[in-house]
Backbone bond lengths (Angstrom), bond angles and torsions (degrees), N, CA, C in turn:
res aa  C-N    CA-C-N  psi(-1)  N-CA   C-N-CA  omega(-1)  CA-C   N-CA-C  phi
1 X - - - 1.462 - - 1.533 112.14 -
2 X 1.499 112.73 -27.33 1.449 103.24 -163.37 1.752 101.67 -78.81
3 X 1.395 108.08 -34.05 1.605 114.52 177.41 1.622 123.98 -61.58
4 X 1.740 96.56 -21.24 1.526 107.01 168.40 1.700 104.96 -57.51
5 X 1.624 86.95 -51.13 1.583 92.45 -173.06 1.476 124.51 -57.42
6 X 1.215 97.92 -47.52 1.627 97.60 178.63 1.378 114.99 -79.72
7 X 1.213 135.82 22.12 1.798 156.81 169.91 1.609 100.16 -86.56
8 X 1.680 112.08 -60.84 0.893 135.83 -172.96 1.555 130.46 -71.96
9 X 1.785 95.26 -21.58 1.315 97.36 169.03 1.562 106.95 -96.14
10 X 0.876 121.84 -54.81 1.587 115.11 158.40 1.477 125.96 -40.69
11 X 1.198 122.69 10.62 1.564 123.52 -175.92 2.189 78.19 -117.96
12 X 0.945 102.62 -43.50 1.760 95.83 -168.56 1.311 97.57 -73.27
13 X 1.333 124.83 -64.92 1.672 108.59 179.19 1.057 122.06 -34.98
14 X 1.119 123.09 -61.86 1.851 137.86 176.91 1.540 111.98 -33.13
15 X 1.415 120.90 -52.83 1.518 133.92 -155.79 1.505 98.84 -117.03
16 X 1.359 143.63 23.53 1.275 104.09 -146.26 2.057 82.20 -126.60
17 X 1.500 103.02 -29.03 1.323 100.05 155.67 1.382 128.07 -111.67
18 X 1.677 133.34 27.16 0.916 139.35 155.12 1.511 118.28 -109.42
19 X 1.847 106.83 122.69 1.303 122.12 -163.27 1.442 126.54 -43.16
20 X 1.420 110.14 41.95 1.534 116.44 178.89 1.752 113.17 -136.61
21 X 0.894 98.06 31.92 1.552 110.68 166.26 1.316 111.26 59.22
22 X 1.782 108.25 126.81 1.300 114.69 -157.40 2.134 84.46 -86.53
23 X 1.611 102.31 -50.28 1.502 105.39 -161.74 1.624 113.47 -52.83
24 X 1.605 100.23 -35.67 1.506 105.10 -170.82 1.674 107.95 -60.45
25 X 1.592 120.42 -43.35 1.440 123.08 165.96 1.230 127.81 -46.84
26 X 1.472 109.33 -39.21 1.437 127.07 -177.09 1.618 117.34 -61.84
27 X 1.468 93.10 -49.51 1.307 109.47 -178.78 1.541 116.75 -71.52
28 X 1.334 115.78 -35.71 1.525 121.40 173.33 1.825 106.37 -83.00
29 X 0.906 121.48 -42.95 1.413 127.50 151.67 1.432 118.23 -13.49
30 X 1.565 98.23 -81.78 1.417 96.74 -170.58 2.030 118.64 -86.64
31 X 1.489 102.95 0.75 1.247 111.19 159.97 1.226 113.33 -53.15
32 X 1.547 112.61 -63.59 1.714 129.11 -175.68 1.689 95.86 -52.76
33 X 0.593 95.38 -35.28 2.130 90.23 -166.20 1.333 108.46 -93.86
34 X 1.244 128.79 -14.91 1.348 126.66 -176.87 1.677 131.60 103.80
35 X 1.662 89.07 -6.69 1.425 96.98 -169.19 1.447 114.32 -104.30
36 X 1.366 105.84 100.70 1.779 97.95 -171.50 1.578 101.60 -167.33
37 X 1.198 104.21 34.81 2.353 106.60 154.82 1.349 71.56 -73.37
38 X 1.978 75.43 178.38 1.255 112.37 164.88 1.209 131.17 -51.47
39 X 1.644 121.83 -37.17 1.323 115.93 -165.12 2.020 98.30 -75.56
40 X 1.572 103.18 -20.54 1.848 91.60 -173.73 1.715 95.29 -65.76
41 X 1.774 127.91 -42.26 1.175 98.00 -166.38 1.315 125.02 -66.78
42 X 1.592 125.37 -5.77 1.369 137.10 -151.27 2.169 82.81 -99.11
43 X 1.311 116.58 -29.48 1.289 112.68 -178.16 2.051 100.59 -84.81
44 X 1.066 98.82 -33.82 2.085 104.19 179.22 2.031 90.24 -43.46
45 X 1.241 99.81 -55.86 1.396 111.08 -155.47 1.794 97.43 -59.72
46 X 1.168 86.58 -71.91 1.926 109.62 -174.64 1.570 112.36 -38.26
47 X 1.257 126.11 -25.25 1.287 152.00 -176.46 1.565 98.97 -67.89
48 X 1.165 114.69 -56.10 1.606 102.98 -154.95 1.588 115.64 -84.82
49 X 1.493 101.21 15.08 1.416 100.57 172.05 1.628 103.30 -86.74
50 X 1.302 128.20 -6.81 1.315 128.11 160.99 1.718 112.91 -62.45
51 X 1.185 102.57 -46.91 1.431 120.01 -168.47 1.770 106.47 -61.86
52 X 1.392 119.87 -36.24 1.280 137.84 -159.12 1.931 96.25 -93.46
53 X 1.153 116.81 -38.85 1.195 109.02 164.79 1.351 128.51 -50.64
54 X 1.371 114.64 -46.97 1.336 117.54 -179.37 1.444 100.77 -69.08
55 X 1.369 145.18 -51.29 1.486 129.50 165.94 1.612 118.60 -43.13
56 X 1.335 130.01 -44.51 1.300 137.85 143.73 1.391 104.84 -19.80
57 X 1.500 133.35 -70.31 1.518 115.88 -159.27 1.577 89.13 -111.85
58 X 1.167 135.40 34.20 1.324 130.50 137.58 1.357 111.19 -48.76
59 X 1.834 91.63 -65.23 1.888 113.40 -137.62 1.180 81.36 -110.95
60 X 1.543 132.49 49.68 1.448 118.30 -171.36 1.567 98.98 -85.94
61 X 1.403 126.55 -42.53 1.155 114.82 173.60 1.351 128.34 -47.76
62 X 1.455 127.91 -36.79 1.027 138.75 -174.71 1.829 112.06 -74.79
63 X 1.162 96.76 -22.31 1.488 100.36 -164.15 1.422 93.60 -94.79
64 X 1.251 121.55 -41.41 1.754 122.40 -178.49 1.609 110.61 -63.02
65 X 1.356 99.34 -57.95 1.717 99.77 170.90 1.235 123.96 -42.72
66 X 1.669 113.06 -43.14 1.641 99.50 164.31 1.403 152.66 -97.23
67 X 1.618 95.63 -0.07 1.744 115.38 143.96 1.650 105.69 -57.32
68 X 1.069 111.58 -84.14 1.386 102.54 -170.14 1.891 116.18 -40.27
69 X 1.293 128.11 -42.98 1.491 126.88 153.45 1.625 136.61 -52.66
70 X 1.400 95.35 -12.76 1.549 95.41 169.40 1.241 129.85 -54.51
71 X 1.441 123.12 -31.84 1.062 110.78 -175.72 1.014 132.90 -84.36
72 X 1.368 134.85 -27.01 1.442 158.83 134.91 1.401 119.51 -57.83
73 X 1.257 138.20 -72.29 1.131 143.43 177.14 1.344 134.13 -65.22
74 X 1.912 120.26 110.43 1.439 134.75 177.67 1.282 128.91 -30.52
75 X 1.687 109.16 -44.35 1.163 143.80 -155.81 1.466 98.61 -70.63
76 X 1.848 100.63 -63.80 1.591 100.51 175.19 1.498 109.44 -64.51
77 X 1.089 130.84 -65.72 1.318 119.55 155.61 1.453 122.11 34.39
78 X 1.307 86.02 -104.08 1.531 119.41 179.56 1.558 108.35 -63.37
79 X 1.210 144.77 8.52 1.258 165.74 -167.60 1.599 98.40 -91.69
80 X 2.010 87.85 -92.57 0.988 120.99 163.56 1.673 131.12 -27.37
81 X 0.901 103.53 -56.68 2.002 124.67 166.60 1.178 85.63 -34.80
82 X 2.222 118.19 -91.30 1.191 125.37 -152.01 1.143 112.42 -55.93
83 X 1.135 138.32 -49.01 1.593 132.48 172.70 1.958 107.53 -41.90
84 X 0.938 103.09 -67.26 1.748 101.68 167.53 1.449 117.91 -35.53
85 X 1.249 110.58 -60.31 1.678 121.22 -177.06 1.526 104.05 -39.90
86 X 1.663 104.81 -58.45 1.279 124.08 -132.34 1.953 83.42 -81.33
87 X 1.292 123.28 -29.38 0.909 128.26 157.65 1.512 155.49 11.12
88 X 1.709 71.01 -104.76 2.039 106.43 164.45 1.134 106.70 -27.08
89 X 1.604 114.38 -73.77 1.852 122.44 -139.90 1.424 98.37 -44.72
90 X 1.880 113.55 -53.53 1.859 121.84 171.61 1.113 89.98 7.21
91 X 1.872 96.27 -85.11 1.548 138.44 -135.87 1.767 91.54 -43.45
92 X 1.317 99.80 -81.88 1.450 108.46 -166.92 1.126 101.55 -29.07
93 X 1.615 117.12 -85.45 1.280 122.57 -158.84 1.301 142.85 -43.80
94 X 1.576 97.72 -22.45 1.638 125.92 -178.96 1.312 102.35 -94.22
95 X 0.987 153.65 -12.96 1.989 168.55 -179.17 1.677 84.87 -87.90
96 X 1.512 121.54 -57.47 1.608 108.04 -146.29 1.913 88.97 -115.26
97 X 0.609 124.63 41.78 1.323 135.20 -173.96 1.650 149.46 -147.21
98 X 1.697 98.47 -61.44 0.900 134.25 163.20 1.284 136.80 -20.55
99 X 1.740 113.65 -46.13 1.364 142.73 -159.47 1.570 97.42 -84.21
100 X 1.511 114.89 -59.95 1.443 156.83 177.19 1.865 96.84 -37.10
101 X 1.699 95.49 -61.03 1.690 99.32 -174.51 1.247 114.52 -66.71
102 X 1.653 133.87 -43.06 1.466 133.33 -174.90 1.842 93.75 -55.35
103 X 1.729 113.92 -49.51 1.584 96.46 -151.02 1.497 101.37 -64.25
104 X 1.455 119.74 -26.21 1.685 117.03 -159.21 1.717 114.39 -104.44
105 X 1.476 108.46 -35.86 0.937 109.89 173.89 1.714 149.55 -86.86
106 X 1.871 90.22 -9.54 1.768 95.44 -176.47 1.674 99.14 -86.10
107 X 1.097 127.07 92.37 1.297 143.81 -166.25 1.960 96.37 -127.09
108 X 1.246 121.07 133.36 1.665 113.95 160.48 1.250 115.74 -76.65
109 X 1.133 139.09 -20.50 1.427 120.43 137.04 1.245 147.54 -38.96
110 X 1.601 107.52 -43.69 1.656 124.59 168.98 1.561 97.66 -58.17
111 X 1.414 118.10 -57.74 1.500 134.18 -147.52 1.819 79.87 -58.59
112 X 1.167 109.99 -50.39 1.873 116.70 -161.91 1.206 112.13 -71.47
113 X 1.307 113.59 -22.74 1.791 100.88 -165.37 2.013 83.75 -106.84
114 X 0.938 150.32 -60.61 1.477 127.01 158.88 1.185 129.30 -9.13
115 X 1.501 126.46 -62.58 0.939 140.42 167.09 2.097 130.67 -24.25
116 X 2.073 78.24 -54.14 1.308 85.48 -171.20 1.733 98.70 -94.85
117 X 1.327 118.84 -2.94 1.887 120.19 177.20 1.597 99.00 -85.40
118 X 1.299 111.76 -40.44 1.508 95.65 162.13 1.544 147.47 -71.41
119 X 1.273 85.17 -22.76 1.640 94.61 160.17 1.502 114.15 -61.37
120 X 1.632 109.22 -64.38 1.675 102.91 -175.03 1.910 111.90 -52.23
121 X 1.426 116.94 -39.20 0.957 122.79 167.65 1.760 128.19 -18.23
122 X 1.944 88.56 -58.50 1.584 107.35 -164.95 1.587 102.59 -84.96
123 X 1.212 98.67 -17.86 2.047 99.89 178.38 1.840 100.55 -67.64
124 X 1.603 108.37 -59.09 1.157 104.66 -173.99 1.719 114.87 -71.30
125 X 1.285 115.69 -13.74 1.747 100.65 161.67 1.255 106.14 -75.45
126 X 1.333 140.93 -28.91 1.556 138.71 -178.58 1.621 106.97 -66.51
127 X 1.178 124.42 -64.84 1.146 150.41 166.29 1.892 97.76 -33.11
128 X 0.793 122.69 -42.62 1.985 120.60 173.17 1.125 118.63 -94.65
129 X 1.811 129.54 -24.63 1.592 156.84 -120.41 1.498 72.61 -83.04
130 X 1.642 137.92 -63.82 1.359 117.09 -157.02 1.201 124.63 -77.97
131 X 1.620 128.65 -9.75 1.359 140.63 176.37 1.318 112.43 -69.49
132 X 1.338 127.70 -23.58 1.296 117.83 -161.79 1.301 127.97 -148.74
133 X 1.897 98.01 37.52 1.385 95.62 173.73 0.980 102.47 -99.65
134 X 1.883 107.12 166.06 0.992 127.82 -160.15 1.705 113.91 -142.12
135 X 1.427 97.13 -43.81 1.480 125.98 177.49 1.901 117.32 -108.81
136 X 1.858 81.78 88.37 1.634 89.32 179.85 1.920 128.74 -62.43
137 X 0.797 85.05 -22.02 1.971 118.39 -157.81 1.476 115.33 -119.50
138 X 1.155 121.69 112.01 1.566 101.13 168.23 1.608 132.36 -43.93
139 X 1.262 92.99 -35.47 1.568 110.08 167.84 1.517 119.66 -46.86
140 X 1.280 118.12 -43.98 1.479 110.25 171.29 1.534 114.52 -91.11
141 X 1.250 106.28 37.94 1.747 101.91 168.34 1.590 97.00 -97.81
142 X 1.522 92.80 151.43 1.914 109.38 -179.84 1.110 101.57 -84.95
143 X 1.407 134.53 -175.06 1.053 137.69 173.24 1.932 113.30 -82.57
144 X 1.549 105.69 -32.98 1.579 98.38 160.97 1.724 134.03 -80.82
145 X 1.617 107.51 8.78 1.274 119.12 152.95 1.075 112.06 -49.40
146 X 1.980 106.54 -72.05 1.352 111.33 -179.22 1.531 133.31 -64.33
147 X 0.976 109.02 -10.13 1.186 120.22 -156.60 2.278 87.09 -87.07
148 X 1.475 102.25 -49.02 1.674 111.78 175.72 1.725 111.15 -61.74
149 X 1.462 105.70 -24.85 1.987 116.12 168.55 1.442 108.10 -76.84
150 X 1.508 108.62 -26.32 1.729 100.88 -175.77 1.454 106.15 -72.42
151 X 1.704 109.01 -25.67 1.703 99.66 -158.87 1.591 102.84 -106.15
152 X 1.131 104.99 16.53 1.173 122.70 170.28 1.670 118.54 -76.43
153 X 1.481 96.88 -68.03 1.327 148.57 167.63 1.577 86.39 -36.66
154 X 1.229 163.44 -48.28 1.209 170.84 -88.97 1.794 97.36 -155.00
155 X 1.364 129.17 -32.98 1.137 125.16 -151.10 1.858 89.50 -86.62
156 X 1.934 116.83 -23.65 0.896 91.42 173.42 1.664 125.57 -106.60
157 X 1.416 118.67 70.48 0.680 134.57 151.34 1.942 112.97 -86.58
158 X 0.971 100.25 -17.84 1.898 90.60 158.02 1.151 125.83 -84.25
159 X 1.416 144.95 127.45 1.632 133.85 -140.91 1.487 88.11 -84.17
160 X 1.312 117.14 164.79 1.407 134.53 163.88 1.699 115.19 96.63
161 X 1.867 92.30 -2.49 1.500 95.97 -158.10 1.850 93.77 -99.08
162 X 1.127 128.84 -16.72 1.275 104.46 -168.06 1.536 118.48 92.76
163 X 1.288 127.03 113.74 1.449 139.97 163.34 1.523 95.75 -86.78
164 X 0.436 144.56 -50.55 2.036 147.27 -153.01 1.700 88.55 -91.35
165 X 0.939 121.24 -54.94 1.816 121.50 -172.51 1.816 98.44 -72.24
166 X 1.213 113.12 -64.59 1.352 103.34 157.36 1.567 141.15 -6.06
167 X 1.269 89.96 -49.88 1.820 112.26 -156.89 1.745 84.25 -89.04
168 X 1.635 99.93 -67.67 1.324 115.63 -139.28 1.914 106.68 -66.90
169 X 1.680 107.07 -36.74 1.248 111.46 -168.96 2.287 95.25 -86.79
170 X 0.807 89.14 -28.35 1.718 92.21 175.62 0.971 102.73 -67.44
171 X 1.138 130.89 -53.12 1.881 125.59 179.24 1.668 98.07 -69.69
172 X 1.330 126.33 -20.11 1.967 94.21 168.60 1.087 96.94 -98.47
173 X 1.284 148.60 4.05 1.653 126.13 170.42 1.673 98.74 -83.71
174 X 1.060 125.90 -4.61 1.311 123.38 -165.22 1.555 108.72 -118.92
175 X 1.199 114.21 11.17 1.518 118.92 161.68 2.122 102.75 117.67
176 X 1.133 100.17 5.67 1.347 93.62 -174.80 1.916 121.33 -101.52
177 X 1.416 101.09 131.36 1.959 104.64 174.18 1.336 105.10 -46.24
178 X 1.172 119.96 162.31 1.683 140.60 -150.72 1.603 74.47 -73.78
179 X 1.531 113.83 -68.87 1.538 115.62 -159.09 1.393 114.15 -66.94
180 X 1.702 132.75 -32.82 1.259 117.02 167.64 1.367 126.57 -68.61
181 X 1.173 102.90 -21.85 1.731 99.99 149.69 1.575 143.26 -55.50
182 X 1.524 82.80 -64.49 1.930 77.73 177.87 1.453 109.15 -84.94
183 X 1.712 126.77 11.54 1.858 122.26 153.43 1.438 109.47 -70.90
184 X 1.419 106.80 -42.85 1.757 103.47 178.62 1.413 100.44 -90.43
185 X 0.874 156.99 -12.50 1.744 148.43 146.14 1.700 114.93 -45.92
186 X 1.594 103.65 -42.24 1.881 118.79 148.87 1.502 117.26 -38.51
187 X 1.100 103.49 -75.15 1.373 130.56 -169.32 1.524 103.76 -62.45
188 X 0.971 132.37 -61.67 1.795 132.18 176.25 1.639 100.56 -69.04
189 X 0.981 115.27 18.03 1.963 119.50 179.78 1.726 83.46 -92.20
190 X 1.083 115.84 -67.26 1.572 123.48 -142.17 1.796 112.75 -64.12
191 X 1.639 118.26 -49.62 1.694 107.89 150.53 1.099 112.64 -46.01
192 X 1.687 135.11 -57.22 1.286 127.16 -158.99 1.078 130.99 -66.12
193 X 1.330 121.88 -40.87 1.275 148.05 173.38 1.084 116.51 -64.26
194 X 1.399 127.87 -54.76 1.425 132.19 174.83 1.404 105.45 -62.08
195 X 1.352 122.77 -57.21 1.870 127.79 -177.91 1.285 96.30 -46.62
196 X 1.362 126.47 -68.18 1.548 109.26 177.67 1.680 138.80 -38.61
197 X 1.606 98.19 -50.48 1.518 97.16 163.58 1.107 125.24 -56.01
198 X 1.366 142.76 -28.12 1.272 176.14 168.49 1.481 116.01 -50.06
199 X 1.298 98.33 -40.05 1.998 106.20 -170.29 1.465 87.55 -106.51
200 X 1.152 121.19 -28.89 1.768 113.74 -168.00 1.582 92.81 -72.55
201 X 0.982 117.94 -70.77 1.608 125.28 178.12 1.128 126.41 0.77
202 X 1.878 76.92 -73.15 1.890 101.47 -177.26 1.809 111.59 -74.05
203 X 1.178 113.41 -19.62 1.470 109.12 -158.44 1.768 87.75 -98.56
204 X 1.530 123.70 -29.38 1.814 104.81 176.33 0.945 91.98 -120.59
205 X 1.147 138.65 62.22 1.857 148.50 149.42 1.627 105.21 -50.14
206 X 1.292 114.54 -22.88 1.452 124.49 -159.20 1.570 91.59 -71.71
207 X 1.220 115.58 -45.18 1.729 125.72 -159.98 1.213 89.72 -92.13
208 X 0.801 126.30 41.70 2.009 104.76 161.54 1.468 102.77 -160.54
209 X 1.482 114.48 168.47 1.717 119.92 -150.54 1.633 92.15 -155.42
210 X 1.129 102.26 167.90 1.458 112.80 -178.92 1.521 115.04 -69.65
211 X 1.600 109.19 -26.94 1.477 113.08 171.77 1.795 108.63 -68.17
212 X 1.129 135.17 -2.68 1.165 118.53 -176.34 1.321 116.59 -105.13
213 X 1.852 126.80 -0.40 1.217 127.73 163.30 1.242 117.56 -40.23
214 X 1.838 132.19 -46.25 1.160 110.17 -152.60 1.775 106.55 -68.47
215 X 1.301 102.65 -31.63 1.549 125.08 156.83 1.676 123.59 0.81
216 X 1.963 80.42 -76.31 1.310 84.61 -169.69 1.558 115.94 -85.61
217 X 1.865 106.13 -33.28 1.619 106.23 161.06 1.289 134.00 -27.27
218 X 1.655 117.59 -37.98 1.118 121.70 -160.39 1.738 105.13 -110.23
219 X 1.586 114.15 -9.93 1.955 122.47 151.83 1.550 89.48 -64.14
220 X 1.465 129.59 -77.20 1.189 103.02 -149.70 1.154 118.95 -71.17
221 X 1.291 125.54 -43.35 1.842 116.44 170.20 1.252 115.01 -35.50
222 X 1.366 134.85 -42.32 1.506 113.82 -179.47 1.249 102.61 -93.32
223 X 1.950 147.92 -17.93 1.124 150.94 168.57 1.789 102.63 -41.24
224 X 1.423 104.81 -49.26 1.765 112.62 -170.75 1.495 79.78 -83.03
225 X 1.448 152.73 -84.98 1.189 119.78 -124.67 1.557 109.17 -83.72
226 X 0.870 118.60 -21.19 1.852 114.95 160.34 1.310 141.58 -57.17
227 X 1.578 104.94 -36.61 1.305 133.46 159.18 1.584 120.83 -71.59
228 X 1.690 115.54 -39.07 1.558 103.09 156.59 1.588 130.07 -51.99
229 X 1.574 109.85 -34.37 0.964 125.40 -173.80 1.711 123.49 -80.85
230 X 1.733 108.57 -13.09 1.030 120.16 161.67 1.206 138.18 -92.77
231 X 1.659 101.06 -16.81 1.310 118.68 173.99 1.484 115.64 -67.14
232 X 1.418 95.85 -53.51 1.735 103.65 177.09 0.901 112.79 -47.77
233 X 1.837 131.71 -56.79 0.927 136.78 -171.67 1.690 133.34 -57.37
234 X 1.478 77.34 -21.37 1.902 90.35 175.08 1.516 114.85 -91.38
235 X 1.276 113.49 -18.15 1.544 132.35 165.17 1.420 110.54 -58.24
236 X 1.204 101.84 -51.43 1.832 108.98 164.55 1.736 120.87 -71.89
237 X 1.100 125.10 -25.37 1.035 124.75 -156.57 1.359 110.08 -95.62
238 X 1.595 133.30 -22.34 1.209 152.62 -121.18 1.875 95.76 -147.77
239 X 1.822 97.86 -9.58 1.557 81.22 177.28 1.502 98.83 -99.20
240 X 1.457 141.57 -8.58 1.108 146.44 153.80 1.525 132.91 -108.32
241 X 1.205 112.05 13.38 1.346 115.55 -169.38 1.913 91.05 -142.62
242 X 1.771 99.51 136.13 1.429 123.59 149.84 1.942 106.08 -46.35
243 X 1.830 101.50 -177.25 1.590 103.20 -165.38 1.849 66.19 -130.18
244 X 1.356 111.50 14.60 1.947 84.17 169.95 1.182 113.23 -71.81
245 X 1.315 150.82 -52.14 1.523 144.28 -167.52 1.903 105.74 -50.77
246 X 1.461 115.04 -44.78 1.557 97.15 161.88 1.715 122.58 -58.34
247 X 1.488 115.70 -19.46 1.514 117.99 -162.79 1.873 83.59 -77.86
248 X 1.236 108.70 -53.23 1.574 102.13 -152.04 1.705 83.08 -85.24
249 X 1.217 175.47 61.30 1.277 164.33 6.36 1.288 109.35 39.12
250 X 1.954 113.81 -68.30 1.445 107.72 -174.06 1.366 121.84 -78.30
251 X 1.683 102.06 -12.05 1.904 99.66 170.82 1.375 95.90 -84.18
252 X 0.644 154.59 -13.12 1.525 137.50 -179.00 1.489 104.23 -73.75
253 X 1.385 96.78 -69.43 1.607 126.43 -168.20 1.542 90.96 -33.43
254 X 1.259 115.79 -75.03 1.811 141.52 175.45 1.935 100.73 -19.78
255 X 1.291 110.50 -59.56 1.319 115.00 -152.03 1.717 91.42 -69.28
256 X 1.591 112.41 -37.73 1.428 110.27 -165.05 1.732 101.55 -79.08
257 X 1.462 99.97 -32.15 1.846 65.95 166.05 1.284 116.77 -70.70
258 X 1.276 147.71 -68.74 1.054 138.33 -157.05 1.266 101.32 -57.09
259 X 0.792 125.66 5.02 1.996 108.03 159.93 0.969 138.99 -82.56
260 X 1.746 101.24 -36.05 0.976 141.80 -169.84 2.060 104.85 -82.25
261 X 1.678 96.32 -50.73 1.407 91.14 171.85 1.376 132.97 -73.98
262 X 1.613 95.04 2.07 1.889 94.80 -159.35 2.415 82.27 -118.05
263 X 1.080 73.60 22.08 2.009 82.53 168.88 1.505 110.01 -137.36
264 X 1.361 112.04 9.01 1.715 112.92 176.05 1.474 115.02 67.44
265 X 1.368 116.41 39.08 1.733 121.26 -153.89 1.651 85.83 -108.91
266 X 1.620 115.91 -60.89 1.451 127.34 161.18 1.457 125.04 -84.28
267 X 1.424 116.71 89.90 1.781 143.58 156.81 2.279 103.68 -39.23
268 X 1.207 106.13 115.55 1.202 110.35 171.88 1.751 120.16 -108.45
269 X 1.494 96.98 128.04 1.597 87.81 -175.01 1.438 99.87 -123.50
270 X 1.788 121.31 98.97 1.347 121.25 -157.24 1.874 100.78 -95.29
């Protein structure tokens, strides 16, 4: 079990901020391996507060500088605000929603045909990305930037779709540079991510026991050290390189599940 785990935490670090969907991996992941009751999705969830740390001591400078500036300073302020704003919609939507999407939607079909609409998706935001920026900096986003990234941010609540692709390619169709996107796609990771681990926890606390710590210790230790290592790497990767090679990745990726599921190769336990 513990090697499931550490499979699994290294499958969430890896994917979980690169625009190809951390849940859709997770979920096909732990199909292939066996691990997928309830208590693995309550660990899918619980996991990515490993993952969110390493963005934590990414952007630690950035994030300390503007705690300490809050109190005086607009700038953080207005930082601070949009990350909140951009927020909420989650909140709502995942409270009145949420329950509804696991029973109908974690399907390998859903996971597959997302997959491959987001890919064409991310070609055609690349394909416009230089016409229409506007917003170099996270810093010059308004508060109804974020507020259009939060409800964005919401679309991936359908599995296969990507929170990070979500965030990051919605904020450049919406006027934002490759990089002020996926910094505030960073930055709106760390409420979200954590609140989620947080409500999953508390809300199936019922299914889990003191024997299953070593479990989850050993998802998030490799969740953070895979995910530091991806983060950086996309920091580098993104200052000279397009997000097409993930677009044509998830049509591929997409087509082979459904091949695979519509030949009994991938077993679904929703």
């Amino acid at each position: 079990m513990l090697l499931k785990a550490a499979v699994m935490g290294v499958v969430e670090g890896l994917t979980e901020f690169l625009p190809i969907s951390s849940t859709g991996h997770l979920i096909l992941a732990g199909a292939l391996l066996g691990f997928d009751d309830d208590k693995a999705k309550v660990f899918d969830i619980a996991i990515q507060t490993g993952a969110i740390l390493a963005v934590i001591i990414v952007y630690w400078q950035k994030i300390s500088s503007t705690m300490r500036a809050l109190p005086r300073s607009a700038d953080a302020q207005r930082f601070a605000l949009n990350v909140f704003i951009a927020f909420v919609p989650a909140v709502i939507l995942g409270l009145l929603f949420g329950k509804a999407i696991k029973a109908n939607l974690f399907t390998p079909e859903v996971v597959a045909t997302t997959f491959i609409l987001g890919g064409f998706v991310i070609l055609w935001a690349e394909r416009r990305q230089a016409h229409v920026i506007r917003i170099g900096e996270v810093e010059e986003m308004r508060w109804q930037d974020a507020l259009k990234v939060g409800l964005v941010q919401c679309l991936a609540m359908i599995p296969g779709t990507s929170r990070s692709g979500a965030t990051i390619i919605g904020g450049m169709l919406l006027g934002m540079s490759r990089k002020a996107a996926t910094d505030f796609s960073f930055y709106l990771a760390i409420p979200t991510l954590i609140g989620a681990g947080a409500y999953s926890l508390y809300k199936d606390r019922a299914l889990l026991s003191l024997a299953d710590a070593p479990m989850f210790v050993v998802g998030l230790v490799f969740s953070f050290l895979s995910a530091w290592v991806c983060v950086r790497w996309l920091l580098k990767f993104i200052s000279t390189n397009s997000f097409e090679v993930f677009a044509w990745y998830r049509i591929v990726f997409g087509l082979v599940v459904l091949g695979t599921s519509y030949s009994g190769l991938v077993t679904w336990a929703a």
